[in-house]
N, C-alpha and C positions, 0 to 999 in steps of 0.2 A: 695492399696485397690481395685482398678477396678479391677486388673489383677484377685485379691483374688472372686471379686464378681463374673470376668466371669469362673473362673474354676468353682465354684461353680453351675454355671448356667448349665454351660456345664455337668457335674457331672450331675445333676439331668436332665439335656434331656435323656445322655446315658439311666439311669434308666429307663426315660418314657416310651423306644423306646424301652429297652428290654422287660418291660412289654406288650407292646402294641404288640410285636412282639411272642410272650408265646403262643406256642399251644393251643387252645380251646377245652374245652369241655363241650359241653351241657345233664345235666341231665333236663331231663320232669318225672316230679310224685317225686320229691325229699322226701321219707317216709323213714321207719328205714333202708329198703335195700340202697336207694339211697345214707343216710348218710353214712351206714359203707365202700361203694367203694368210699367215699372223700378221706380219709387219703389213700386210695392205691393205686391212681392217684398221689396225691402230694408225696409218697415217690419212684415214679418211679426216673429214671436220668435225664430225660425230663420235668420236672415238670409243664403239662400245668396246665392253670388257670379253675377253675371249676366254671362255671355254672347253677345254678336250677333254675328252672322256677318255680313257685309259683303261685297259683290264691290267694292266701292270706296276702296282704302287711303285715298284722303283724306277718306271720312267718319269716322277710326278717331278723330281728335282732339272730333268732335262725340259719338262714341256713348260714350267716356273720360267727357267732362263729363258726362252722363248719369249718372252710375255703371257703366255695364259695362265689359267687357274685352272690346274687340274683336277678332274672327279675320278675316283675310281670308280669304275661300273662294269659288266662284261655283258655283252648282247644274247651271250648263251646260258647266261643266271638270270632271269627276269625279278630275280628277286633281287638281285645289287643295283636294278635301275628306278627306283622308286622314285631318288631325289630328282630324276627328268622333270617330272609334271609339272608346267609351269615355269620350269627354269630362266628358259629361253625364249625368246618369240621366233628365231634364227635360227634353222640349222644349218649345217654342212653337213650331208650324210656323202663318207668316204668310204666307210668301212664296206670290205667285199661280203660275200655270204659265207657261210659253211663251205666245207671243202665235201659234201657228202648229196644224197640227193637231189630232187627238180623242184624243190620250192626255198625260200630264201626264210629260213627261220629265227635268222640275226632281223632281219627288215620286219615281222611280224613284232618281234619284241620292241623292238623300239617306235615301231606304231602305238603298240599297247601302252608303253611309258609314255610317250607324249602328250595323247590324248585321255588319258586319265583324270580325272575329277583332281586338282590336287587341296589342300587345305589349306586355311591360315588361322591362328591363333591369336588371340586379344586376353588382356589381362584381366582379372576377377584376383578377389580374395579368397576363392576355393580352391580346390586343385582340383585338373584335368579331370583328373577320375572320379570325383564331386560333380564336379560340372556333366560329364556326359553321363553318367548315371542318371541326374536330374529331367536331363531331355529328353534320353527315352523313357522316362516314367512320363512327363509330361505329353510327348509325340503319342502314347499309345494311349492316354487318360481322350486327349483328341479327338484319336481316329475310331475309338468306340464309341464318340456322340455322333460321331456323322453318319450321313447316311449308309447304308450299304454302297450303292454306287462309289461314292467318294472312296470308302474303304478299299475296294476292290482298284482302285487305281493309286492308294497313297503309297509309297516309298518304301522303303527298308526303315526304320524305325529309328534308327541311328543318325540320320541326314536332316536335316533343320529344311522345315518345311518356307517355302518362298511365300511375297509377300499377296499370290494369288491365294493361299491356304484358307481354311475357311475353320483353320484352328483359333481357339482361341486366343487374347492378344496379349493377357495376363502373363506376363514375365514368368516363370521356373522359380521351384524356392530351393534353396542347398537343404544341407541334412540338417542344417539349424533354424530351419524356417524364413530363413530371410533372403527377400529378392535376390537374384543370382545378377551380378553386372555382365560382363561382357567377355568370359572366361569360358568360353564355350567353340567348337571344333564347326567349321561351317565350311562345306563345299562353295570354293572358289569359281566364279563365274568363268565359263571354259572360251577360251580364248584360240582362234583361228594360228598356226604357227605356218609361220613361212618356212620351205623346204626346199633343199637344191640336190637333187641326188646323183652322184657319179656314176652313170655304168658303163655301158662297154658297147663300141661297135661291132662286137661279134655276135650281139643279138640278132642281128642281120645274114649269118651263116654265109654259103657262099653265094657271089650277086657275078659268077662268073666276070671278073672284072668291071663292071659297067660303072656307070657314074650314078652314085645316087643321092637322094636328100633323106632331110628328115620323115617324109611321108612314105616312105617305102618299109611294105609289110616285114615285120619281124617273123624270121624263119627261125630259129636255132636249132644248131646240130650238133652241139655237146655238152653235156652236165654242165658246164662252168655259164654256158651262156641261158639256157631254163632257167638258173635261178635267178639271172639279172634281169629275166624278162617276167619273173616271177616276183621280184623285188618292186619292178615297174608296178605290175597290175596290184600289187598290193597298195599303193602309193596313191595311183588315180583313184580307187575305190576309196580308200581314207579323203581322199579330195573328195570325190562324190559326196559326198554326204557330209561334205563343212567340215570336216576336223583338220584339214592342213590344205595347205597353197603348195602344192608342187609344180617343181620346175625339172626338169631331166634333162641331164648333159652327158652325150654320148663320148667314151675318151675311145681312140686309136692308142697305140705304141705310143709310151712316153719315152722322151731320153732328155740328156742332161749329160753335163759332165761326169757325173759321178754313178749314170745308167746306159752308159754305150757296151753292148756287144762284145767288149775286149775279152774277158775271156772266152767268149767261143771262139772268138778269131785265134787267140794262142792255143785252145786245141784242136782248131786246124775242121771243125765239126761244118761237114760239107753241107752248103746252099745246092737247091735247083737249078740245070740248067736253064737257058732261059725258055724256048718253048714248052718248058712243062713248070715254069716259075710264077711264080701269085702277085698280084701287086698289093702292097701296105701301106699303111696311111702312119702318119704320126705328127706331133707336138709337142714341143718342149718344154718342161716340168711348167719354168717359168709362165710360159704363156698359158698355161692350164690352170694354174692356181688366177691370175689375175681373170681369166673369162669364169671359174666359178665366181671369186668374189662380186665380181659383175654382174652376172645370172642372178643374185640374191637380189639387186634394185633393178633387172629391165627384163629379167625373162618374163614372158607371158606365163600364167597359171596352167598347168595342163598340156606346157611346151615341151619341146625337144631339142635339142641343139647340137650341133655336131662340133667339138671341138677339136678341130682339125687344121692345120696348115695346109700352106699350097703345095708341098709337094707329093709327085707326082712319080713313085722309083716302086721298082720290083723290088722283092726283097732282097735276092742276091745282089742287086746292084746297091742297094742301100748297105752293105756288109763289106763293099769294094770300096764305097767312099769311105769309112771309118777307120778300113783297117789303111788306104793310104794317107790319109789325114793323119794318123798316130804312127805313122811307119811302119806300118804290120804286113806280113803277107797276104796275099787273096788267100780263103779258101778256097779248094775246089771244089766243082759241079758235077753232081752225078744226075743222073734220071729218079721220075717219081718210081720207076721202079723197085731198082734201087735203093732211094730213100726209103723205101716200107720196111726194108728190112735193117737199114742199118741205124735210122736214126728213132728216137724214143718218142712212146705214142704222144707225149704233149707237145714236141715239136711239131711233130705229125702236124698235128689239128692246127696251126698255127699256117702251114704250106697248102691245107685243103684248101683254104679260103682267101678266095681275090676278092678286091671293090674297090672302088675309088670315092671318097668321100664328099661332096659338095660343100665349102663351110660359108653359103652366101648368108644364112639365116645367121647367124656368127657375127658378121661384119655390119649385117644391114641394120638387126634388132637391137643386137647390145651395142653395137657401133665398136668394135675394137678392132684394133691396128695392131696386127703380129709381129711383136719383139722378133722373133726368129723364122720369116715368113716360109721357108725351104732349111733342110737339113746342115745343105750345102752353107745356106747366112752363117750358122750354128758352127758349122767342122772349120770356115774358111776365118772365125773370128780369134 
């Protein structure tokens, strides 16, 4: 029977230890995008364990059944994001910014969290607060033999000095005099994290309909899109200087089954005619989630990608295919004139702006093939 209990015991450490040991990946903003790239992390061959971060304890029972393992944290508490640091090697960064503002104050916080010094802990026979009291009696005994220079450059007093230190090598003693073993708090060696951040083709404002790629200057012409291009430069600049591997994926208009238009088409809320109508770009949830998950092993570091489909509609003609595809009436078209006055300022800013989006870097780089290549694949299936 022992022999039977200890295999058993053994058996279930292996387990722990390969769980414990399971690639991470963290998703921030877990919404219907984030859900649909669960299942296509877990049926990779690697299957790490997934991650979302929630500011909502009562969604933890929804994002569970999913497969992940939820954290609660909020982007706009930087003090609920501690347990980031180190978490993950992986993110998915989904989450929009603030609704306020021209700088992205959600994307600042969870710079700060990820990049963060984090710690790890090892066992001793003292407690925590034995053991750190001891080092910095020891760290400052130290740094007042060395020289001045050396002082003038050593640390917060608190951080266990590395193996370049010119402290001495004599082990800490507890409060009882004797060697301290290995019970002591040590800044974890900080680790590069891969990054894929969501933002928006409207950092690009209006490109008077034209065709363009990823290397066309970011103009923005509304609150909502400064902060994505404010999210951006935050992003590269944490690249610059080695603390993450970002990758940026530009989304268009998602739709889905469950995000077509239908209610504005049942309140009948008038499209542009067509000489004064925008052209829009879009892609379907599904293909969005599978080209982020993608972006985590083929984007380039410091890339850009346009996640886009091949088609090619104004908007009101995109509002015509949906609403006959579900049996709905057309709205009708009135002039931009018109529109100023009768439709509400966030539609507005939606009909200022044309473009047509290129998605060759898409196909070329990460190699994927569009489940829903035109609207039309999508409406007509």
């Amino acid at each position: 029977m022992p022999d039977v209990r200890h295999a058993a015991d053994t058996m279930h450490g292996m387990i722990a230890t390969r769980i414990l040991r399971r690639r991470r990946v963290l998703i921030v903003g877990c919404g219907d995008v984030g859900l649909r790239s669960v299942p296509l992390f877990r049926a990779r061959a690697a299957s790490p364990r997934v991650i979302a971060l929630t500011s909502h304890a009562e969604r933890s029972g929804e994002l569970r059944a999913a497969g992940t393992t939820p954290i609660v944290g909020d982007l706009d508490r930087r003090a609920s994001l501690c347990r980031l640091a180190g978490l993950a090697p992986t993110v998915l960064h989904l989450a929009p910014p603030q609704k306020d503002g021209d700088d992205d104050r959600r994307t600042r916080a969870l710079i700060a969290a990820l990049c963060a010094p984090h710690r790890s802990v090892a066992y001793s026979a003292c407690s925590a607060s034995a053991a750190h009291r001891a080092w910095r009696a020891w760290f400052r005994a130290a740094a007042a033999k060395a020289p001045a220079r050396a002082r003038k450059s050593a640390k917060a007093p608190c951080i266990v000095p590395d193996g370049s230190s010119r402290a001495p090598r004599r082990r800490p003693q507890d409060e009882t005099g004797r060697p301290m073993r290995q019970r002591v708090l040590r800044t974890a060696p900080r680790r590069s994290v891969r990054l894929v951040y969501a933002s928006t083709t409207g950092v690009y404002g209006d490109c008077g309909g034209a065709l363009i790629d990823e290397t066309r200057p970011v103009r923005p012409e509304n609150a909502r899109a400064k902060r994505r291009v404010d999210a951006e430069s935050q992003l590269r600049r944490a690249a610059a200087r080695g603390r993450l591997r970002v990758s940026i994926v530009r989304i268009p208009g998602i739709y889905a089954a469950s995000r077509l238009p239908l209610e504005r088409l049942r309140r009948r809320a008038p499209a542009l005619v067509a000489e004064d109508d925008v052209f829009t770009n879009h892609i379907h949830a599904d293909d969005l989630a599978a080209i982020l998950v993608r972006s985590i092993g083929r984007a380039r570091p410091q890339r850009v990608i346009h996640a886009s489909d091949d088609t090619d509609l104004r908007m009101a003609d995109y509002f015509d295919r949906v609403a006959d595809a579900r049996g709905l009436p057309r709205v009708p078209r009135i002039t931009r004139e018109a529109a100023e006055t009768r439709l509400e300022p966030m539609t507005l800013s939606f009909m200022r702006e044309s473009r047509r989006l290129l998605n060759t870097r898409m196909k070329r780089e990460l190699r994927y093939a569009l489940r829903y290549p035109t609207v039309d694949d999508f409406l007509r299936g």
